[in-house]
N, CA, C and O atoms as a GROMACS GRO file, in nm:
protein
  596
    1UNK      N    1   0.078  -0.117   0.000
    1UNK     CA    2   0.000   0.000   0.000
    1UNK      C    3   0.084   0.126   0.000
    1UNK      O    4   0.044   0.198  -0.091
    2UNK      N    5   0.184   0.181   0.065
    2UNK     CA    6   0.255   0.256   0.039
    2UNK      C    7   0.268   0.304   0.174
    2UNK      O    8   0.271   0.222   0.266
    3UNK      N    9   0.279   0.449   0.199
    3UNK     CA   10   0.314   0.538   0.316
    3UNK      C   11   0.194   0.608   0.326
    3UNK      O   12   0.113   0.630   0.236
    4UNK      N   13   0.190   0.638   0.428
    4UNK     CA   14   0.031   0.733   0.473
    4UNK      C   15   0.048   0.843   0.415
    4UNK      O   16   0.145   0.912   0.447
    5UNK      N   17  -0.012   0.873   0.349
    5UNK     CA   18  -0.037   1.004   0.304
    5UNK      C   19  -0.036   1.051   0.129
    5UNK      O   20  -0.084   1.140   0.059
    6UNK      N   21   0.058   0.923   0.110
    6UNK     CA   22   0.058   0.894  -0.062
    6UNK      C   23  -0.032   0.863  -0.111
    6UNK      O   24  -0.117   0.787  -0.062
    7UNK      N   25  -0.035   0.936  -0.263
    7UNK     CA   26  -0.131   0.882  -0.381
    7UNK      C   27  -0.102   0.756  -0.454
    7UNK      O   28  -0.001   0.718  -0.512
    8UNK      N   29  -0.208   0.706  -0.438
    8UNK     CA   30  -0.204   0.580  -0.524
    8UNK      C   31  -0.177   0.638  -0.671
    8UNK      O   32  -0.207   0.739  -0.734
    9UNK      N   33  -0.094   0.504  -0.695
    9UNK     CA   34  -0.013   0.550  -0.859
    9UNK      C   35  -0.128   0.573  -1.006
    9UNK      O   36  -0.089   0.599  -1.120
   10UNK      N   37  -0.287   0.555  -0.961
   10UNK     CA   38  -0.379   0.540  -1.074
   10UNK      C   39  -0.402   0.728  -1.001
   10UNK      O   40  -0.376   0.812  -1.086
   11UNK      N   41  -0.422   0.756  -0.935
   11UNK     CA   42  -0.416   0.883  -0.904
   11UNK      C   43  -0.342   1.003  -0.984
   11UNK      O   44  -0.367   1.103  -1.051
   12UNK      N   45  -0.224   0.921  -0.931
   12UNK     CA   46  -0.131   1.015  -1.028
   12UNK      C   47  -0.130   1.055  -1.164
   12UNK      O   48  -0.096   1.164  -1.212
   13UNK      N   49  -0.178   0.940  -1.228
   13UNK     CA   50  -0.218   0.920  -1.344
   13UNK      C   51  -0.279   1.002  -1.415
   13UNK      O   52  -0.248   1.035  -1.529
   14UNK      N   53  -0.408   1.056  -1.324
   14UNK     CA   54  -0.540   1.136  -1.321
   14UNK      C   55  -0.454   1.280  -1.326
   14UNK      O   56  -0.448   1.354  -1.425
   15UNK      N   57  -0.403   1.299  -1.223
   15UNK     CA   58  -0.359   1.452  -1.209
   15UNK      C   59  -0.272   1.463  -1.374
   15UNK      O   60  -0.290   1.551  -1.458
   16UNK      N   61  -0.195   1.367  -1.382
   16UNK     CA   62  -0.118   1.400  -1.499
   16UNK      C   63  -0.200   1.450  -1.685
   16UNK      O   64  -0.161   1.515  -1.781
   17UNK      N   65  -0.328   1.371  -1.649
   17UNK     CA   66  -0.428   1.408  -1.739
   17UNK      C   67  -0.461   1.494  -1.773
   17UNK      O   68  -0.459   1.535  -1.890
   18UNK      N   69  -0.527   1.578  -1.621
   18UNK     CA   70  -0.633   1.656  -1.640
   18UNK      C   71  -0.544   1.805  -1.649
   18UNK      O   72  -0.590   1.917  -1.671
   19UNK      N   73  -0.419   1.769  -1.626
   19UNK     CA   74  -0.330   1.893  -1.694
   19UNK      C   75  -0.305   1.952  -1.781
   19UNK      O   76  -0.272   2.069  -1.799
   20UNK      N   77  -0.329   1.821  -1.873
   20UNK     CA   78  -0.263   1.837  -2.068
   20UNK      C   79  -0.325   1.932  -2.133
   20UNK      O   80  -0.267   1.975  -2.232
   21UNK      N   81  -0.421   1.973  -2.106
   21UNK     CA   82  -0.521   2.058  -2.160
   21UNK      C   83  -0.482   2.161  -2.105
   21UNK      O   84  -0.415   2.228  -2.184
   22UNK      N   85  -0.494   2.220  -1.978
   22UNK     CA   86  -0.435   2.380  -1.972
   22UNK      C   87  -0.334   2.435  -2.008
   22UNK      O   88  -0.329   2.558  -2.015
   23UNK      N   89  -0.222   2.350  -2.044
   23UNK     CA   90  -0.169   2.448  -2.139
   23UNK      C   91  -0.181   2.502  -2.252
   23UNK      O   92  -0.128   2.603  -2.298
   24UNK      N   93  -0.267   2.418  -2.305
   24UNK     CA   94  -0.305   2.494  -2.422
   24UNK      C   95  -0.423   2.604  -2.434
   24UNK      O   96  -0.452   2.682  -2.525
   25UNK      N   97  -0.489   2.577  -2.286
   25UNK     CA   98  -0.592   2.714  -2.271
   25UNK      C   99  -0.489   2.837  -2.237
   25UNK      O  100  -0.502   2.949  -2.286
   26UNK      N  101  -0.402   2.805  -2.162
   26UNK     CA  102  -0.312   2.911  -2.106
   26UNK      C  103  -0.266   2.992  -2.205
   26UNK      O  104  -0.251   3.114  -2.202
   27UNK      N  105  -0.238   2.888  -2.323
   27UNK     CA  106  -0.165   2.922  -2.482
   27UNK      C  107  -0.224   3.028  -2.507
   27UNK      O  108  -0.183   3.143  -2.492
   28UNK      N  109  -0.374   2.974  -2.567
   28UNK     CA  110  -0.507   3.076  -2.616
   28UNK      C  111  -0.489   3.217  -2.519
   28UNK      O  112  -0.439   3.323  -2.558
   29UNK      N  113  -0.529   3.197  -2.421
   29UNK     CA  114  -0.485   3.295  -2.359
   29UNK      C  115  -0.465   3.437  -2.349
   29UNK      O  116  -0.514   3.550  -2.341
   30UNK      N  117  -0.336   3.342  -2.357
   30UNK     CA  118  -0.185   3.430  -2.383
   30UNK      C  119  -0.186   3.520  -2.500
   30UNK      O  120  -0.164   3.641  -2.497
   31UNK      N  121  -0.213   3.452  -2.599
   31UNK     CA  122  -0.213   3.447  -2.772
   31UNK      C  123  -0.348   3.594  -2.775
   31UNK      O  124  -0.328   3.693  -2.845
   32UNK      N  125  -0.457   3.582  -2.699
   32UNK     CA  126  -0.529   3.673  -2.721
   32UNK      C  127  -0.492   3.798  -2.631
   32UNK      O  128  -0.484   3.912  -2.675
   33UNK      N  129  -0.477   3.773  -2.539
   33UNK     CA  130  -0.447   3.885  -2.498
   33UNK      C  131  -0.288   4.007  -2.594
   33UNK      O  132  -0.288   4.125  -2.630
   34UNK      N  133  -0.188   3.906  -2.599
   34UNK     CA  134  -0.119   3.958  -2.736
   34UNK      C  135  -0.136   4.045  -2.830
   34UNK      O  136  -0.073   4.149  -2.849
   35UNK      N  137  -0.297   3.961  -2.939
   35UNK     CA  138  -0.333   3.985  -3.030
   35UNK      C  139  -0.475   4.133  -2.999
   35UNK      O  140  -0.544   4.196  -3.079
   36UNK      N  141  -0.464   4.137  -2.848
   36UNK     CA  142  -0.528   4.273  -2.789
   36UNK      C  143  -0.438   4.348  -2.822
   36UNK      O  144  -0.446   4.442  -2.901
   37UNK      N  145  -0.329   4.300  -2.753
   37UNK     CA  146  -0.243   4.454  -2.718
   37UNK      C  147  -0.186   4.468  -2.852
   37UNK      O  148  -0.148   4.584  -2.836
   38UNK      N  149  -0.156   4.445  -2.955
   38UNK     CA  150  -0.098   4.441  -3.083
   38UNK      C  151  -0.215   4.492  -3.143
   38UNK      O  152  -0.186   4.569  -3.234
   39UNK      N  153  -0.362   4.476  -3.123
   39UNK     CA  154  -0.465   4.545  -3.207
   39UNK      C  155  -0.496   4.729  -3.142
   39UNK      O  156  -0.533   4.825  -3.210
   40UNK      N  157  -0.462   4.726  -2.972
   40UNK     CA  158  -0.449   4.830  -2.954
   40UNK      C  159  -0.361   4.972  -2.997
   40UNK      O  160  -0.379   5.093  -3.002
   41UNK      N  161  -0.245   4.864  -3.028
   41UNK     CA  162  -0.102   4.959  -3.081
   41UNK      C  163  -0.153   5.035  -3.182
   41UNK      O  164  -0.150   5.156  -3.205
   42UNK      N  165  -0.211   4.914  -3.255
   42UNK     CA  166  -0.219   4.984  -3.424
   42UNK      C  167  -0.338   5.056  -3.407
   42UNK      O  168  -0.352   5.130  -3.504
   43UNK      N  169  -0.442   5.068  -3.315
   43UNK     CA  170  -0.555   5.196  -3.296
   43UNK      C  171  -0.496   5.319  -3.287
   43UNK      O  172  -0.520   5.424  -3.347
   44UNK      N  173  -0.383   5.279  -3.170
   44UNK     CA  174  -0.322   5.430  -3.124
   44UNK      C  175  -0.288   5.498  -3.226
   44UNK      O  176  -0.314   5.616  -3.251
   45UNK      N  177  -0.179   5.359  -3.336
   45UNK     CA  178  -0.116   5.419  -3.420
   45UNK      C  179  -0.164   5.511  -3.515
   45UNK      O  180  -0.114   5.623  -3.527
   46UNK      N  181  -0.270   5.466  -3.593
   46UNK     CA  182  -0.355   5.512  -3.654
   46UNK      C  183  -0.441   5.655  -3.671
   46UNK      O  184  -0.460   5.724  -3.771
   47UNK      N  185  -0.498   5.678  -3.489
   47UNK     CA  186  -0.498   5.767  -3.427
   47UNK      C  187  -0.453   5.869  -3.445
   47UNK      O  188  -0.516   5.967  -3.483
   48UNK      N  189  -0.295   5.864  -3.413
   48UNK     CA  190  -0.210   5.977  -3.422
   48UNK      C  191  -0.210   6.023  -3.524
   48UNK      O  192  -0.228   6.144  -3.540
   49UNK      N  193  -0.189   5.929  -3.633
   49UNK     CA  194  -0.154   5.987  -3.792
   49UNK      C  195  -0.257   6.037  -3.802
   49UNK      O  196  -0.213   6.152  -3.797
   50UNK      N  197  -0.397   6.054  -3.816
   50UNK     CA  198  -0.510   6.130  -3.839
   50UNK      C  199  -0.510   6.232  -3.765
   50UNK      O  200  -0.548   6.340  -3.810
   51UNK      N  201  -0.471   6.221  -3.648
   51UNK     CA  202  -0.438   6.323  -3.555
   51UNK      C  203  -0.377   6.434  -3.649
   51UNK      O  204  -0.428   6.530  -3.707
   52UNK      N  205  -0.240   6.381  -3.643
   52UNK     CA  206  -0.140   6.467  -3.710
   52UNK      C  207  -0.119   6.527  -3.855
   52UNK      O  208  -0.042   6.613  -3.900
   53UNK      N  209  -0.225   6.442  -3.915
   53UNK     CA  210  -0.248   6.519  -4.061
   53UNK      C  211  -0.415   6.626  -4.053
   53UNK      O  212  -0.434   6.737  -4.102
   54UNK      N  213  -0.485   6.563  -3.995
   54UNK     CA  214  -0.596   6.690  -3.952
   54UNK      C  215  -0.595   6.755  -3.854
   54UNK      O  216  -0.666   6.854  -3.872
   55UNK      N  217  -0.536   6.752  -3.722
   55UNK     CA  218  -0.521   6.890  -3.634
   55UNK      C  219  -0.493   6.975  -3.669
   55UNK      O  220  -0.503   7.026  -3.780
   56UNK      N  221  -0.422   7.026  -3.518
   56UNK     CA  222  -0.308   7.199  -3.539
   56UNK      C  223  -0.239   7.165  -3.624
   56UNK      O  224  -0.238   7.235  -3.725
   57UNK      N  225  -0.149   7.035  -3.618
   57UNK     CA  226   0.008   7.007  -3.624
   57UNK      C  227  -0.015   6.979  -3.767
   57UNK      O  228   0.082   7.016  -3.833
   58UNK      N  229  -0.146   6.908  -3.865
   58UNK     CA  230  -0.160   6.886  -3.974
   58UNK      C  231  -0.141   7.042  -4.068
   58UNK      O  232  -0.059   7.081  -4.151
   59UNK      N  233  -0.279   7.110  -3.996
   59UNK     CA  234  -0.309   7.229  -4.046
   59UNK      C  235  -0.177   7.333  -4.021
   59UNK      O  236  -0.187   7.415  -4.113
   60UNK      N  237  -0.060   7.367  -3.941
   60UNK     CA  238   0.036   7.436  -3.939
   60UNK      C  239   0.128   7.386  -4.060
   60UNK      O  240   0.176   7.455  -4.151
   61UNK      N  241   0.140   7.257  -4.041
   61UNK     CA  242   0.194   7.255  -4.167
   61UNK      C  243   0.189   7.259  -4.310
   61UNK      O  244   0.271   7.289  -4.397
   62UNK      N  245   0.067   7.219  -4.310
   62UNK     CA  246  -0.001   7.250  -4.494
   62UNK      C  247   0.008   7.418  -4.509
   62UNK      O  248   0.027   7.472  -4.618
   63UNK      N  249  -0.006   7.483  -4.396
   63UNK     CA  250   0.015   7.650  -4.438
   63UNK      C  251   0.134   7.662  -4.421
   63UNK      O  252   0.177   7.679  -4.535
   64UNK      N  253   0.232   7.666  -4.343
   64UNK     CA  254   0.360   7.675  -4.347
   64UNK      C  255   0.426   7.645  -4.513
   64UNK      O  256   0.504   7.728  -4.560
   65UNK      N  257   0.397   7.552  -4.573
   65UNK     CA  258   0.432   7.445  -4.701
   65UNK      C  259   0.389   7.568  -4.795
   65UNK      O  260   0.476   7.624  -4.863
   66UNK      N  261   0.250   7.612  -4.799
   66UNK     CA  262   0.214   7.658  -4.850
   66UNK      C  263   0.294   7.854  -4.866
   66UNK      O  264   0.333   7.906  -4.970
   67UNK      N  265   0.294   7.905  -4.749
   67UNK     CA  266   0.378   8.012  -4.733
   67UNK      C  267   0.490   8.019  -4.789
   67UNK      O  268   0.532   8.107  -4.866
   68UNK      N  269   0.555   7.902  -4.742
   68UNK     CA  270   0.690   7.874  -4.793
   68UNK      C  271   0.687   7.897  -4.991
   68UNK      O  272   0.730   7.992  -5.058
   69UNK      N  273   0.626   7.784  -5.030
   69UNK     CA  274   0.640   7.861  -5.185
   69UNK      C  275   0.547   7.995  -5.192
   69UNK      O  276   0.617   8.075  -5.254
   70UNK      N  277   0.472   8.034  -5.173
   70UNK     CA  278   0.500   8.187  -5.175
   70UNK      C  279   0.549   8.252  -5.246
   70UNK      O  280   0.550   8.280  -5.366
   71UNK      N  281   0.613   8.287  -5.108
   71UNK     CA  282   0.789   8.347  -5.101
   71UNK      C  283   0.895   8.275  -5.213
   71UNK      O  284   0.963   8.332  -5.298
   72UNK      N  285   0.887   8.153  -5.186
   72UNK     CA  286   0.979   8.081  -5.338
   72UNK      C  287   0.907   8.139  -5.486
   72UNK      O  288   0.955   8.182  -5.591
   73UNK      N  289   0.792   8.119  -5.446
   73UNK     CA  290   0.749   8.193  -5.609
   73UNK      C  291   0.794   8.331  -5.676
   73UNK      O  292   0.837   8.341  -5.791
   74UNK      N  293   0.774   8.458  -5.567
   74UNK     CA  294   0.787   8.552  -5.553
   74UNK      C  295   0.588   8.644  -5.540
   74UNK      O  296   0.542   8.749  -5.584
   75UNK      N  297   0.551   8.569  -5.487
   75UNK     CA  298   0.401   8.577  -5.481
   75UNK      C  299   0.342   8.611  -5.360
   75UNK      O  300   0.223   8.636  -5.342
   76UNK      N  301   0.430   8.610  -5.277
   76UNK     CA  302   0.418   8.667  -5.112
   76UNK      C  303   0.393   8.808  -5.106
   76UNK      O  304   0.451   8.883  -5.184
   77UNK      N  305   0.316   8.849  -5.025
   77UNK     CA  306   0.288   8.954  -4.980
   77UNK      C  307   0.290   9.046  -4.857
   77UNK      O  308   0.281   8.967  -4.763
   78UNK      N  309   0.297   9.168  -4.808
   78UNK     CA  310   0.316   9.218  -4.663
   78UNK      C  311   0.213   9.131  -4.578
   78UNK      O  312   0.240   9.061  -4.481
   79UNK      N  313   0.096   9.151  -4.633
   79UNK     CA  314  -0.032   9.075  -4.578
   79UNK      C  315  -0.009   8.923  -4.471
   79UNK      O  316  -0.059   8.871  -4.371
   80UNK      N  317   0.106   8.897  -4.578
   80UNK     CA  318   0.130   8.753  -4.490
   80UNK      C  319   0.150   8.731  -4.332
   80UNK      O  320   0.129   8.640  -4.251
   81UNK      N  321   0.202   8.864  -4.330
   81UNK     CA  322   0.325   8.809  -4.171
   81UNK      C  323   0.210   8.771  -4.091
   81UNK      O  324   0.245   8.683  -4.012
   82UNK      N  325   0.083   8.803  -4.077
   82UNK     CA  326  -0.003   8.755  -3.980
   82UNK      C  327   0.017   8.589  -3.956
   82UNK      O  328   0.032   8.521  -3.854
   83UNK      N  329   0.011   8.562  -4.086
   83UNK     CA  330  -0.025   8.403  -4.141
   83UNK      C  331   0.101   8.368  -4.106
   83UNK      O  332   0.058   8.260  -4.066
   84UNK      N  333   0.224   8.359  -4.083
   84UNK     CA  334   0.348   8.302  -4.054
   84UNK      C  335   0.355   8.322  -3.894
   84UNK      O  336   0.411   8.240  -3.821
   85UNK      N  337   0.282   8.461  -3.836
   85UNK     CA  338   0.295   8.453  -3.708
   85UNK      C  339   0.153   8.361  -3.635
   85UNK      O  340   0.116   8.314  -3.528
   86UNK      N  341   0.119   8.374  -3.744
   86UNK     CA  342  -0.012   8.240  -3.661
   86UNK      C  343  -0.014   8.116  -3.674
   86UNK      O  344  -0.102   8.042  -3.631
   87UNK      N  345   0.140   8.067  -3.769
   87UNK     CA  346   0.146   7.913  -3.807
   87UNK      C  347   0.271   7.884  -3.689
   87UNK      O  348   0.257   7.826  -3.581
   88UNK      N  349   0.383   7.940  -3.741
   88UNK     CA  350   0.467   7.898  -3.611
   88UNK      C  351   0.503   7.897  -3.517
   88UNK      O  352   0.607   7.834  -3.500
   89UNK      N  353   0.456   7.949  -3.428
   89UNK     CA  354   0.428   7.900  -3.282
   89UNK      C  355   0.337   7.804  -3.279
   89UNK      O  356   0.347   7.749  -3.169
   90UNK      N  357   0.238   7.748  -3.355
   90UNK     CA  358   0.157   7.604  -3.335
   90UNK      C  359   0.284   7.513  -3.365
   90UNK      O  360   0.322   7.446  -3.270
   91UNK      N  361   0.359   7.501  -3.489
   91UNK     CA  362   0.435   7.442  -3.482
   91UNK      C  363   0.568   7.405  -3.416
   91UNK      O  364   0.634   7.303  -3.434
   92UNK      N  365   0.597   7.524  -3.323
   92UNK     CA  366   0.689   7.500  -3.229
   92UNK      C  367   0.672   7.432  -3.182
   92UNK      O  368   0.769   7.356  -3.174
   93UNK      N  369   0.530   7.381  -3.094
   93UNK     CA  370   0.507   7.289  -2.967
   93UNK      C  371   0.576   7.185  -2.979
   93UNK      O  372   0.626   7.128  -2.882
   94UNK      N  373   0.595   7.128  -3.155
   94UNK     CA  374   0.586   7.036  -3.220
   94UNK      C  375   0.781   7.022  -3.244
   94UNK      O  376   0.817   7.044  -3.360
   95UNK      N  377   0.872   6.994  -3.162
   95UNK     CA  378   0.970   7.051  -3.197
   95UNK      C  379   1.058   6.892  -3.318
   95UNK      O  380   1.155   6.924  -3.387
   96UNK      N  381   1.028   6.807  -3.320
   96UNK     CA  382   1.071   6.692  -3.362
   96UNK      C  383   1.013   6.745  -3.542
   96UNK      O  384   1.085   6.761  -3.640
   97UNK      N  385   0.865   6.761  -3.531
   97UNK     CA  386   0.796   6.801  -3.671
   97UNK      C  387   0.866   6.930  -3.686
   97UNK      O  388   0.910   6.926  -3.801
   98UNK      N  389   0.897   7.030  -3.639
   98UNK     CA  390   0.952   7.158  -3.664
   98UNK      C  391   1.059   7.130  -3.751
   98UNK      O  392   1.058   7.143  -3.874
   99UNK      N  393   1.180   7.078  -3.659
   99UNK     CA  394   1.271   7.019  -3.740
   99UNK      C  395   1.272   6.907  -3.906
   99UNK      O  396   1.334   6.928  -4.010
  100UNK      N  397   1.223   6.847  -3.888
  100UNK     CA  398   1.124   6.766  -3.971
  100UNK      C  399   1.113   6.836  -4.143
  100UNK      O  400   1.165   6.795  -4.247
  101UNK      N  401   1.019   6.960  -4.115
  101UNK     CA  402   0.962   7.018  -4.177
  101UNK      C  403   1.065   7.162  -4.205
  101UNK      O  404   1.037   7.247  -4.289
  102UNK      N  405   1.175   7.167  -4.123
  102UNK     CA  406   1.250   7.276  -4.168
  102UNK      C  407   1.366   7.221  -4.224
  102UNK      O  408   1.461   7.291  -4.260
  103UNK      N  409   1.362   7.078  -4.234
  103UNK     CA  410   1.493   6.999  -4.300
  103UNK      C  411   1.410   6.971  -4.475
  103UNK      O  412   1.450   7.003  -4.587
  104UNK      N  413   1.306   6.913  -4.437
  104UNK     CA  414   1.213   6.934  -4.560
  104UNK      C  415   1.209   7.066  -4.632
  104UNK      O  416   1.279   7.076  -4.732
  105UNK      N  417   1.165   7.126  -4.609
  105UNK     CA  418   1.097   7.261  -4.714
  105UNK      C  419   1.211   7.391  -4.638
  105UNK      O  420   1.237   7.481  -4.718
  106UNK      N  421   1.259   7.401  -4.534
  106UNK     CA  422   1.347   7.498  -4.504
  106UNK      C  423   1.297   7.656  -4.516
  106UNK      O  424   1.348   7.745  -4.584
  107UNK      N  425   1.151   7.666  -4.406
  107UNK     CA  426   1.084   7.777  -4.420
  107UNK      C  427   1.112   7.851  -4.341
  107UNK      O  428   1.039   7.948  -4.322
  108UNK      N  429   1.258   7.827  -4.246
  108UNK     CA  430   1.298   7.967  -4.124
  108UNK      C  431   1.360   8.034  -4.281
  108UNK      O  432   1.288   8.132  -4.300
  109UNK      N  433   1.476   8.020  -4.420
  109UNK     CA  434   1.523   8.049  -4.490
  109UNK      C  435   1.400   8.136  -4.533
  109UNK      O  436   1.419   8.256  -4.520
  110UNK      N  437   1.279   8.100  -4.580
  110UNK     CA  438   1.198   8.131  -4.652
  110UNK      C  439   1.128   8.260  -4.556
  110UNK      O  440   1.101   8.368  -4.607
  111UNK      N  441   1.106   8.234  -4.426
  111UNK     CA  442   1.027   8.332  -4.398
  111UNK      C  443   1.166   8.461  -4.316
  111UNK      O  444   1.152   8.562  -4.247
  112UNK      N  445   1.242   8.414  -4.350
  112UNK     CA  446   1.394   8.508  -4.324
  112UNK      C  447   1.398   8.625  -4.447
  112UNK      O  448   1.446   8.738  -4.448
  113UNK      N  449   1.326   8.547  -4.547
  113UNK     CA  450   1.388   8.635  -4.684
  113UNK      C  451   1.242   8.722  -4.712
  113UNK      O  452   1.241   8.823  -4.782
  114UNK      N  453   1.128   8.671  -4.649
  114UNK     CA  454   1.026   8.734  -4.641
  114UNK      C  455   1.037   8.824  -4.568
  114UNK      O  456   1.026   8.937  -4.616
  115UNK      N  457   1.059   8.809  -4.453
  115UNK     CA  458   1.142   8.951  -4.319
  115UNK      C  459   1.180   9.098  -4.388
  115UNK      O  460   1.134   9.212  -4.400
  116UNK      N  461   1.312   9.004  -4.430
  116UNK     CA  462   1.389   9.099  -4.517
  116UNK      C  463   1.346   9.193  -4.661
  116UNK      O  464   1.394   9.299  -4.701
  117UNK      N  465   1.250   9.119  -4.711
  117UNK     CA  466   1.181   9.228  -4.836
  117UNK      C  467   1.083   9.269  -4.784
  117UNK      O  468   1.039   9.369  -4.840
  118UNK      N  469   0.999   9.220  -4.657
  118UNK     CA  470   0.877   9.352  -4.639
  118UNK      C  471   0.921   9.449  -4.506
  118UNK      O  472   0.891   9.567  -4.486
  119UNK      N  473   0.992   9.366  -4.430
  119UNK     CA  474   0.997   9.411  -4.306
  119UNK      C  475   1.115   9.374  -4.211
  119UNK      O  476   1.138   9.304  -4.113
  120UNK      N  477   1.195   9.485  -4.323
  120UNK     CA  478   1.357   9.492  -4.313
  120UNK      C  479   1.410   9.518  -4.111
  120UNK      O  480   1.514   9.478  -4.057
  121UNK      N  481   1.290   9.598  -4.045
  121UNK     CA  482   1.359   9.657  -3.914
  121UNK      C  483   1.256   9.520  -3.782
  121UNK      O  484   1.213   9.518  -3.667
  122UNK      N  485   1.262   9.446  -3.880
  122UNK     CA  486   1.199   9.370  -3.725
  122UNK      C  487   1.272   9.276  -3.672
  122UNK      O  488   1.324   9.182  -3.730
  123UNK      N  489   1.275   9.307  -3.539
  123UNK     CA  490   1.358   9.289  -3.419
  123UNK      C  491   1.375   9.111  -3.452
  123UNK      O  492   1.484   9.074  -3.407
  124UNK      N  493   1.304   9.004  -3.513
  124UNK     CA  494   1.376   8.866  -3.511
  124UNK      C  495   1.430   8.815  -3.572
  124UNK      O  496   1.474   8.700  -3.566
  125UNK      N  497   1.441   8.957  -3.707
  125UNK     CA  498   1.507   8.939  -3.854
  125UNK      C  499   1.709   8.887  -3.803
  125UNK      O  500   1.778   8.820  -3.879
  126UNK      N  501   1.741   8.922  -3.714
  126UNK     CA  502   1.873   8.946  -3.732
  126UNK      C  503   1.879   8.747  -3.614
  126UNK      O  504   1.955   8.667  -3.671
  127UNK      N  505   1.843   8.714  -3.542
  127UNK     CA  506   1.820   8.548  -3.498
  127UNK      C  507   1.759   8.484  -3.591
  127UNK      O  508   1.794   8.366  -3.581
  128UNK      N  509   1.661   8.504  -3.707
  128UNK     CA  510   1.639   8.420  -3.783
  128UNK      C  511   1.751   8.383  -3.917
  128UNK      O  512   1.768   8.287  -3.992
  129UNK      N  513   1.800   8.494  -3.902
  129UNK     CA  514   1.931   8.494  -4.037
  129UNK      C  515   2.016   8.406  -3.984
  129UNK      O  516   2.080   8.341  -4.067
  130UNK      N  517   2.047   8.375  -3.820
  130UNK     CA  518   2.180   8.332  -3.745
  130UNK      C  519   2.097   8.184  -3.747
  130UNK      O  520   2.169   8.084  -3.744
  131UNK      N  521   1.997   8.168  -3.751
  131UNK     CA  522   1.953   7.990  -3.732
  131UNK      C  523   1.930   7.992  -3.899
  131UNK      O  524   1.964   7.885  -3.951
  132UNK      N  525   1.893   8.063  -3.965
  132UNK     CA  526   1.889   8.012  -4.120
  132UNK      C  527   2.061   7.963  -4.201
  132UNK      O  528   2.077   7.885  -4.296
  133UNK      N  529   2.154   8.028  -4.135
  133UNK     CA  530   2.234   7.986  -4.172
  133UNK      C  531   2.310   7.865  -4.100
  133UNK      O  532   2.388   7.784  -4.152
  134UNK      N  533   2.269   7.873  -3.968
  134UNK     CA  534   2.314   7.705  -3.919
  134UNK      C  535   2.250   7.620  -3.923
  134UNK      O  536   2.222   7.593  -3.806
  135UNK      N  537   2.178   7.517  -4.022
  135UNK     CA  538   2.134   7.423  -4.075
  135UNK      C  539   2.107   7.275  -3.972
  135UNK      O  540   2.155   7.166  -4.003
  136UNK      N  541   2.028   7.297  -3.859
  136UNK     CA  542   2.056   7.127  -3.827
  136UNK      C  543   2.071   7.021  -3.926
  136UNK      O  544   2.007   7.001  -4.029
  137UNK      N  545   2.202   6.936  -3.855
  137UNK     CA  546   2.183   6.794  -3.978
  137UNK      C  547   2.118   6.688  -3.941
  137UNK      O  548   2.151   6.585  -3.999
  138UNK      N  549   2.002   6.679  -3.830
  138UNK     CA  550   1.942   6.583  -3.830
  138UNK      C  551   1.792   6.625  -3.760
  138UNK      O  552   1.791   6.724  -3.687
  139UNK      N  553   1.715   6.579  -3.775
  139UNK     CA  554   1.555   6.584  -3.763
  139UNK      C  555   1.557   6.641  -3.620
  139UNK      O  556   1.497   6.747  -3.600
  140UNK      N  557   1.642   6.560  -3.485
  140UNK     CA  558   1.597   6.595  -3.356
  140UNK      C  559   1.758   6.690  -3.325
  140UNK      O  560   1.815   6.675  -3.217
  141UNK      N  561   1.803   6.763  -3.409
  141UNK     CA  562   1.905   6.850  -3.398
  141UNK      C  563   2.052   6.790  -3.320
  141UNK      O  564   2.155   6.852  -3.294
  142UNK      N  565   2.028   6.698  -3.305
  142UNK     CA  566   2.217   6.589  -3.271
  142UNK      C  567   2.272   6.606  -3.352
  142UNK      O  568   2.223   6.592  -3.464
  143UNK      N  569   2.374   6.636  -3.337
  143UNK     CA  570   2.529   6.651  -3.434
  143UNK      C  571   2.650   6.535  -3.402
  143UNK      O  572   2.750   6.576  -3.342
  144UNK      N  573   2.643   6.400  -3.438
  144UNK     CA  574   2.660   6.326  -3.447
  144UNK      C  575   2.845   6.302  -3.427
  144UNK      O  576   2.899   6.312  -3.537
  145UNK      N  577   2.911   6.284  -3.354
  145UNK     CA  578   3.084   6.283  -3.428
  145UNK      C  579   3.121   6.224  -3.514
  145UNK      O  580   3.117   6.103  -3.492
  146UNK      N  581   3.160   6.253  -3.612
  146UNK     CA  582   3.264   6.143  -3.722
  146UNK      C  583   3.125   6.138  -3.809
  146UNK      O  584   3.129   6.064  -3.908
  147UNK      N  585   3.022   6.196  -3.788
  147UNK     CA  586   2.932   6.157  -3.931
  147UNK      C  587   2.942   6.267  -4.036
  147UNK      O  588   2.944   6.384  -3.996
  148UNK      N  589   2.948   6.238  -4.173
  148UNK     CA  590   2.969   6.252  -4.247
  148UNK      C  591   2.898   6.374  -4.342
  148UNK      O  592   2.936   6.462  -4.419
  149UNK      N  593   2.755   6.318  -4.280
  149UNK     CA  594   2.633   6.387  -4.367
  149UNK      C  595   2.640   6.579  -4.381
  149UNK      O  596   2.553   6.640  -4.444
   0.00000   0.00000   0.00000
């Protein structure tokens, strides 16, 4: 018979059974909860990008883009400065897209040269000339050692 307190060996048997199966519920599980958090990501993701092409941050930049040739055209007007002072500061908040968008289209240059043909004496004309000519070389403004670019 064995020792007091032991399972008989058809016992054991049983426990070893009725196990086989939870792991594979555990699996399922697992697997869904996963396939949550992987369906949540891509909501967020999604999210944002709509976010970011129809908000502020969308709308600052389609006018910014837009200002910018302009001025590249030669089609700009005094009228504007409202419209440049009401786009960038939305886009400041935004300092990763700022950069972004001034490595792209390069509208501190553009609205520097706008300054300068309507409104030669204003006080941010002479800091926008000093950042138009130092160029970040990368999107979040790091200057990298030994890189090349």
């Amino acid at each position: 018979m064995g020792k007091r307190g032991a399972a008989p060996a058809n016992m054991v048997y049983w426990k070893r059974i009725s196990t086989m199966g939870k792991s594979k519920v555990n699996f399922m599980k697992d697997s869904l909860i996963w396939l949550a958090f992987a369906a949540v990501c891509l909501v967020l993701y999604i999210v944002n990008r709509i976010y970011r092409r129809t908000g502020r941050l969308g709308q600052a930049t389609r006018e910014l883009r837009r200002l910018t040739g302009r001025v590249r055209e030669g089609q700009a007007s005094a009228g504007d400065l409202g419209e440049w002072d009401r786009w960038l500061p939305q886009l400041e908040s935004y300092p990763s897209d700022y950069n972004q968008l001034n490595q792209d289209i390069d509208f501190t240059g553009a609205f520097t040269a706008f300054l300068q043909q309507y409104y030669p004496q204003d006080p941010r004309l002479p800091a926008l000339a000093e950042a138009a000519r130092h160029k970040k070389d990368t999107i979040w403004g790091i200057k990298i050692p030994g890189d090349k670019r």
